[in-house]
N, C-alpha and C positions, 0 to 999 in steps of 0.2 A: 471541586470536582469538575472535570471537562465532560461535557456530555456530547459534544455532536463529531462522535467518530465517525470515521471512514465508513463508506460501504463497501462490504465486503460481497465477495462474488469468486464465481470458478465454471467452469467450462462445467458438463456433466454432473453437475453437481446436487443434479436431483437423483442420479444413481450411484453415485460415490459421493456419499455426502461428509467423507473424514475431508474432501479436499478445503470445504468452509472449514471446519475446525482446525487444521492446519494454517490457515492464512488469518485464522482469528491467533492463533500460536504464535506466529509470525508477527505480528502486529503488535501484540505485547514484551515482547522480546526489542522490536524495535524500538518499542517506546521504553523499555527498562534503561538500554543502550542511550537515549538522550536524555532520561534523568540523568542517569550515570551522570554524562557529562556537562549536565548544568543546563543544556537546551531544553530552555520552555518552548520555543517556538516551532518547535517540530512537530509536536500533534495537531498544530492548528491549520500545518501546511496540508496536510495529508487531505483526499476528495474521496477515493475508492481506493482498494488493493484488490486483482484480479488475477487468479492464477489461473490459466490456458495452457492447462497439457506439460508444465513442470516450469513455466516463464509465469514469475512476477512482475505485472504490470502494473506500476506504482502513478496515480495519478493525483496533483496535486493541486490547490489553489494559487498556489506563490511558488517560485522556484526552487527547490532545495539545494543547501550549500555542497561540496562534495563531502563534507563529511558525513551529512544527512543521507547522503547518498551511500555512503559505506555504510550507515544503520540498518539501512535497507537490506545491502549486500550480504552484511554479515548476518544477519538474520534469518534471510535464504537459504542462505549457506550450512547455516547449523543443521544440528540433529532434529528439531526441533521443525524444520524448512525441508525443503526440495535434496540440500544437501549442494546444489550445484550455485553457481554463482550468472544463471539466467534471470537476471531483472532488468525490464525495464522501467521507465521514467516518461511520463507523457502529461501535458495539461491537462486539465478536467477540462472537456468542454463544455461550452456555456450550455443550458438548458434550451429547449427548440423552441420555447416562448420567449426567449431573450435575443435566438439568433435574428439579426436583419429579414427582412422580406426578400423573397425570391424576387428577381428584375423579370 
């Protein structure tokens, strides 16, 4: 059992709060989509998923392959998603206790 998923997040989200249930929807959809096809390493890549006004903002620890990336897309895109094919793709960035010192 993998336990250290993604965090999940959404613009407004303390006053329309189907939009977390929705990217929690989305999230598991994606992940169906790489068992499907045999990708273990997809869950492990994932950091947050951030929906901002109807754009999926997918950020990850390691790069996703492009097909990881159409997991994403197609995921969005369902019934299930936004419906439209708005995702993006961004690193995680590091934690403010890891960034370098200010010069």
């Amino acid at each position: 059992m993998y336990l250290d998923h993604p965090v999940i997040t959404a613009t407004h989200s303390l006053t329309e709060p189907d939009r977390i249930e929705r990217v929690n929807r989305v999230y598991g959809y994606m992940v169906g989509l790489a068992d499907q096809a045999d990708n273990k390493a997809f869950i492990t890549k994932l950091a947050q998923l951030h929906d901002d006004k109807g754009t999926l903002t997918v950020f990850w620890h390691e790069p996703l392959t492009s097909e990881e990336k159409q997991f994403c897309v197609r995921a969005w895109q369902s019934l299930v998603g936004d419906g439209s094919t708005n995702v993006e793709f961004s690193i995680n960035p590091p934690p403010a206790s890891a960034a370098p010192p200010a010069p």
